[in-house]
Steps between C-alpha positions, in 0.01 A plus 500: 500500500388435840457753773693213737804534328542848320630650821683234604922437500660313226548131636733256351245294344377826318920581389510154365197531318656819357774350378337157281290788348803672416610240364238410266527847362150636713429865451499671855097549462464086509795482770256702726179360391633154577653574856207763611729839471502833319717506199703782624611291834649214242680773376628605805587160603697462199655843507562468888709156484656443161822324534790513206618241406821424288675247273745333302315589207459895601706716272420861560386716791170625306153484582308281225207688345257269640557534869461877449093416473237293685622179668816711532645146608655199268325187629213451192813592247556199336875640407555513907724207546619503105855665375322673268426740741803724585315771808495404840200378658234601741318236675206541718557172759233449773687380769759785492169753492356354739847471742519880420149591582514366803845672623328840379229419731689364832736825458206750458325307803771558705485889482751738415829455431623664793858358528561534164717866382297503197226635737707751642626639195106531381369656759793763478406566150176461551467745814749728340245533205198597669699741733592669174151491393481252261207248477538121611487393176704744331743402743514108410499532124786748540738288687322185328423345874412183515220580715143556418296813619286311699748365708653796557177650615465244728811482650498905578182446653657240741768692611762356257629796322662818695183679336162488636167543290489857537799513305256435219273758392275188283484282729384690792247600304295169492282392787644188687313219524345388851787185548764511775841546356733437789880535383638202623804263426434255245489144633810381253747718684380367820552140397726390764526851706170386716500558867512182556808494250633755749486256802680243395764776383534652792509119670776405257691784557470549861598882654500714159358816559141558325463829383099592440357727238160698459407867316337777753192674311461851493247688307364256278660524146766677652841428578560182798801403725662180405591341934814306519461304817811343659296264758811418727622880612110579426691777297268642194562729191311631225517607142308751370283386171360692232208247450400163637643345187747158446732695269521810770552231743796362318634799419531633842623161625785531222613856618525341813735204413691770272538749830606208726785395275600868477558455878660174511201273594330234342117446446499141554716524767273723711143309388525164411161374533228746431099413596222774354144507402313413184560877384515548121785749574724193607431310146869557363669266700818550367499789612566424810649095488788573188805714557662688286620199250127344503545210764313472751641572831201551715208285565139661467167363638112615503278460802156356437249719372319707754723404794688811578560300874714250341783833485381634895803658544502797151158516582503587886849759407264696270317635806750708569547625215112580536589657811659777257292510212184432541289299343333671148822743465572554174890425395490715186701776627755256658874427396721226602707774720118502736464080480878512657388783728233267707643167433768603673262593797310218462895307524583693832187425697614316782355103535363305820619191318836660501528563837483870394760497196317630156500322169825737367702386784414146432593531144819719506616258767447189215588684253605908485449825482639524193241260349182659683624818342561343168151408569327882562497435886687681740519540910209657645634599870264359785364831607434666091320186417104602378249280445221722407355667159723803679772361396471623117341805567826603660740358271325518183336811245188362541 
């Protein structure tokens, strides 16, 4: 066996030579000899992509003896295409391997399966588990997830899950290795959500309102502020996040579809078009696109990575927010009640660009009142307006 091709993918030319030795009746030993693999990966192979196969001549839904031991498969069995033979068959064909090899590979290429609910419902499970102090594993094999524990690992440490690595007493344990391990969103779900995807949009679709998204950092490992930026009244909100997590993210971002309906409004109605960062907390797309039947209903695009100027407008609102809490304040001991508190400031600060009218009166006047309450903000008068770090410690415990 050569050291060239021992670590190397299964290629066609290898899958057909798999199956003329099968068909000569080769052991798996001389398979691999012949095509420079281990026996146990011809096993796999075979294991991995068997196809059944049925005909006229099948007359029971047993498993012949034979197939229950090394080839496992029916293409040396010289009864194979005979009456004689009343069991269905299992074929090992190379082309069908090979077809499902490579769809294996382009979907685990493309990253998670974000959009998918059979990610949600895992990481609920999943998340659940470990909050109830089971172990990863334990977890999988008792819900029989179809999701190794290497994956999940790595998709906790990303920011995937709603639980971060502390949430596991093993794995914090172990000393990281020295890589950078940026959470970020995989390059499939920004296949065709590009900023330069977002430019045309916006040019095909000329005067929909672009709504812009970002996450505030607190205390690092601590809870963040997910910004909702309206850019056209300049009017902000924020959400208050456990974690910098996609499934927090989504979570928070379904509460507030659910609370708008409550009140009568719609979230596509109010942000069509949404442009954020490269954040792994903005992975779940669907989050945000789908309503409440899974159709999408709002458009969602990425800016380039490391160009935080190609979304001026969030970025230039969050000084004000700044102007309240500081840069390096913790959020841990906020609630969503405080986030409303001095967004609602931050709304009522008068504008030079609006000839001295603030971002609330812009947006009620658009909109309502009833929807910037349905959305935590409420009128700051003129002359109560703060926009100082004395703002919570008068209105809040600590």
């Amino acid at each position: 066996m050569s050291n060239t091709e021992k670590n190397k993918h299964m290629t066609l030319n290898n899958r057909n030579e798999i199956e003329e030795c099968l068909a000569k009746g080769m052991t798996f030993k001389a398979i691999a000899k012949r095509i420079g693999k281990n026996p146990t990966t011809v096993s796999r192979e075979l294991k991995a992509h068997i196809q059944p196969h049925t005909n006229g001549f099948v007359k029971t839904d047993a498993t012949c003896p034979k197939l229950l031991k090394p080839p496992f498969v029916c293409n040396g069995c010289d009864k194979r295409s005979k009456s004689s033979c009343p069991y269905p068959r299992r074929l090992y064909i190379a082309k069908k391997a090979h077809a499902e090899y490579e769809t294996l590979l382009s979907e685990a290429r493309e990253g998670i399966p974000l959009n998918k609910p059979s990610f949600y419902e895992t990481e609920r499970i999943i998340s659940n588990a470990v909050r109830n102090g089971q172990h990863v594993y334990h977890a999988i094999q008792a819900n029989h997830l179809p999701v190794s524990v290497s994956t999940v690992y790595r998709y906790i440490k990303k920011g995937y899950y709603s639980i971060s690595p502390l949430s596991l007493p093993r794995m914090v344990k172990f000393k990281p290795r020295h890589s950078k391990d940026i959470a970020f969103v995989p390059r499939a779900i920004r296949h065709n959500r590009t900023y330069s995807d977002f430019l045309a949009y916006v040019e095909d679709h000329p005067g929909i309102p672009v709504t812009q998204l970002d996450t505030v950092i607190g205390r690092i490992g601590g809870k963040v502020i997910l910004t909702i930026h309206f850019v056209n009244p300049d009017f902000m909100i924020g959400l208050l996040l456990e974690n910098r997590t996609a499934a927090e993210t989504a979570s928070k971002i379904t509460d507030l579809k659910a609370r708008l309906k409550a009140r009568g409004f719609n979230f596509s109605d109010l942000i069509p078009l949404i442009l954020t960062d490269n954040g792994g907390e903005f992975s779940i797309v669907s989050a945000f696109e789908n309503d409440e039947d899974e159709q999408q209903a709002t458009r969602m695009f990425f800016c380039d990575p490391n160009t935080s100027y190609q979304k001026p407008q969030i970025e230039k609102n969050h000084s004000l927010f700044r102007d309240i809490v500081p840069a390096g304040s913790s959020f841990d001991l906020f609630t969503q009640d405080t986030v409303d508190l001095i967004f609602s400031h931050v709304n009522a600060v008068m504008r030079k660009q609006f000839n001295g009218k603030s971002a609330y009166d812009l947006f009620t006047f658009t909109h309502s009142t009833d929807l910037a309450d349905a959305l935590g903000i409420r009128f700051i008068p003129p002359d109560q307006v703060v926009q100082s770090p004395r703002l919570l410690r008068t209105s809040c415990s600590f």
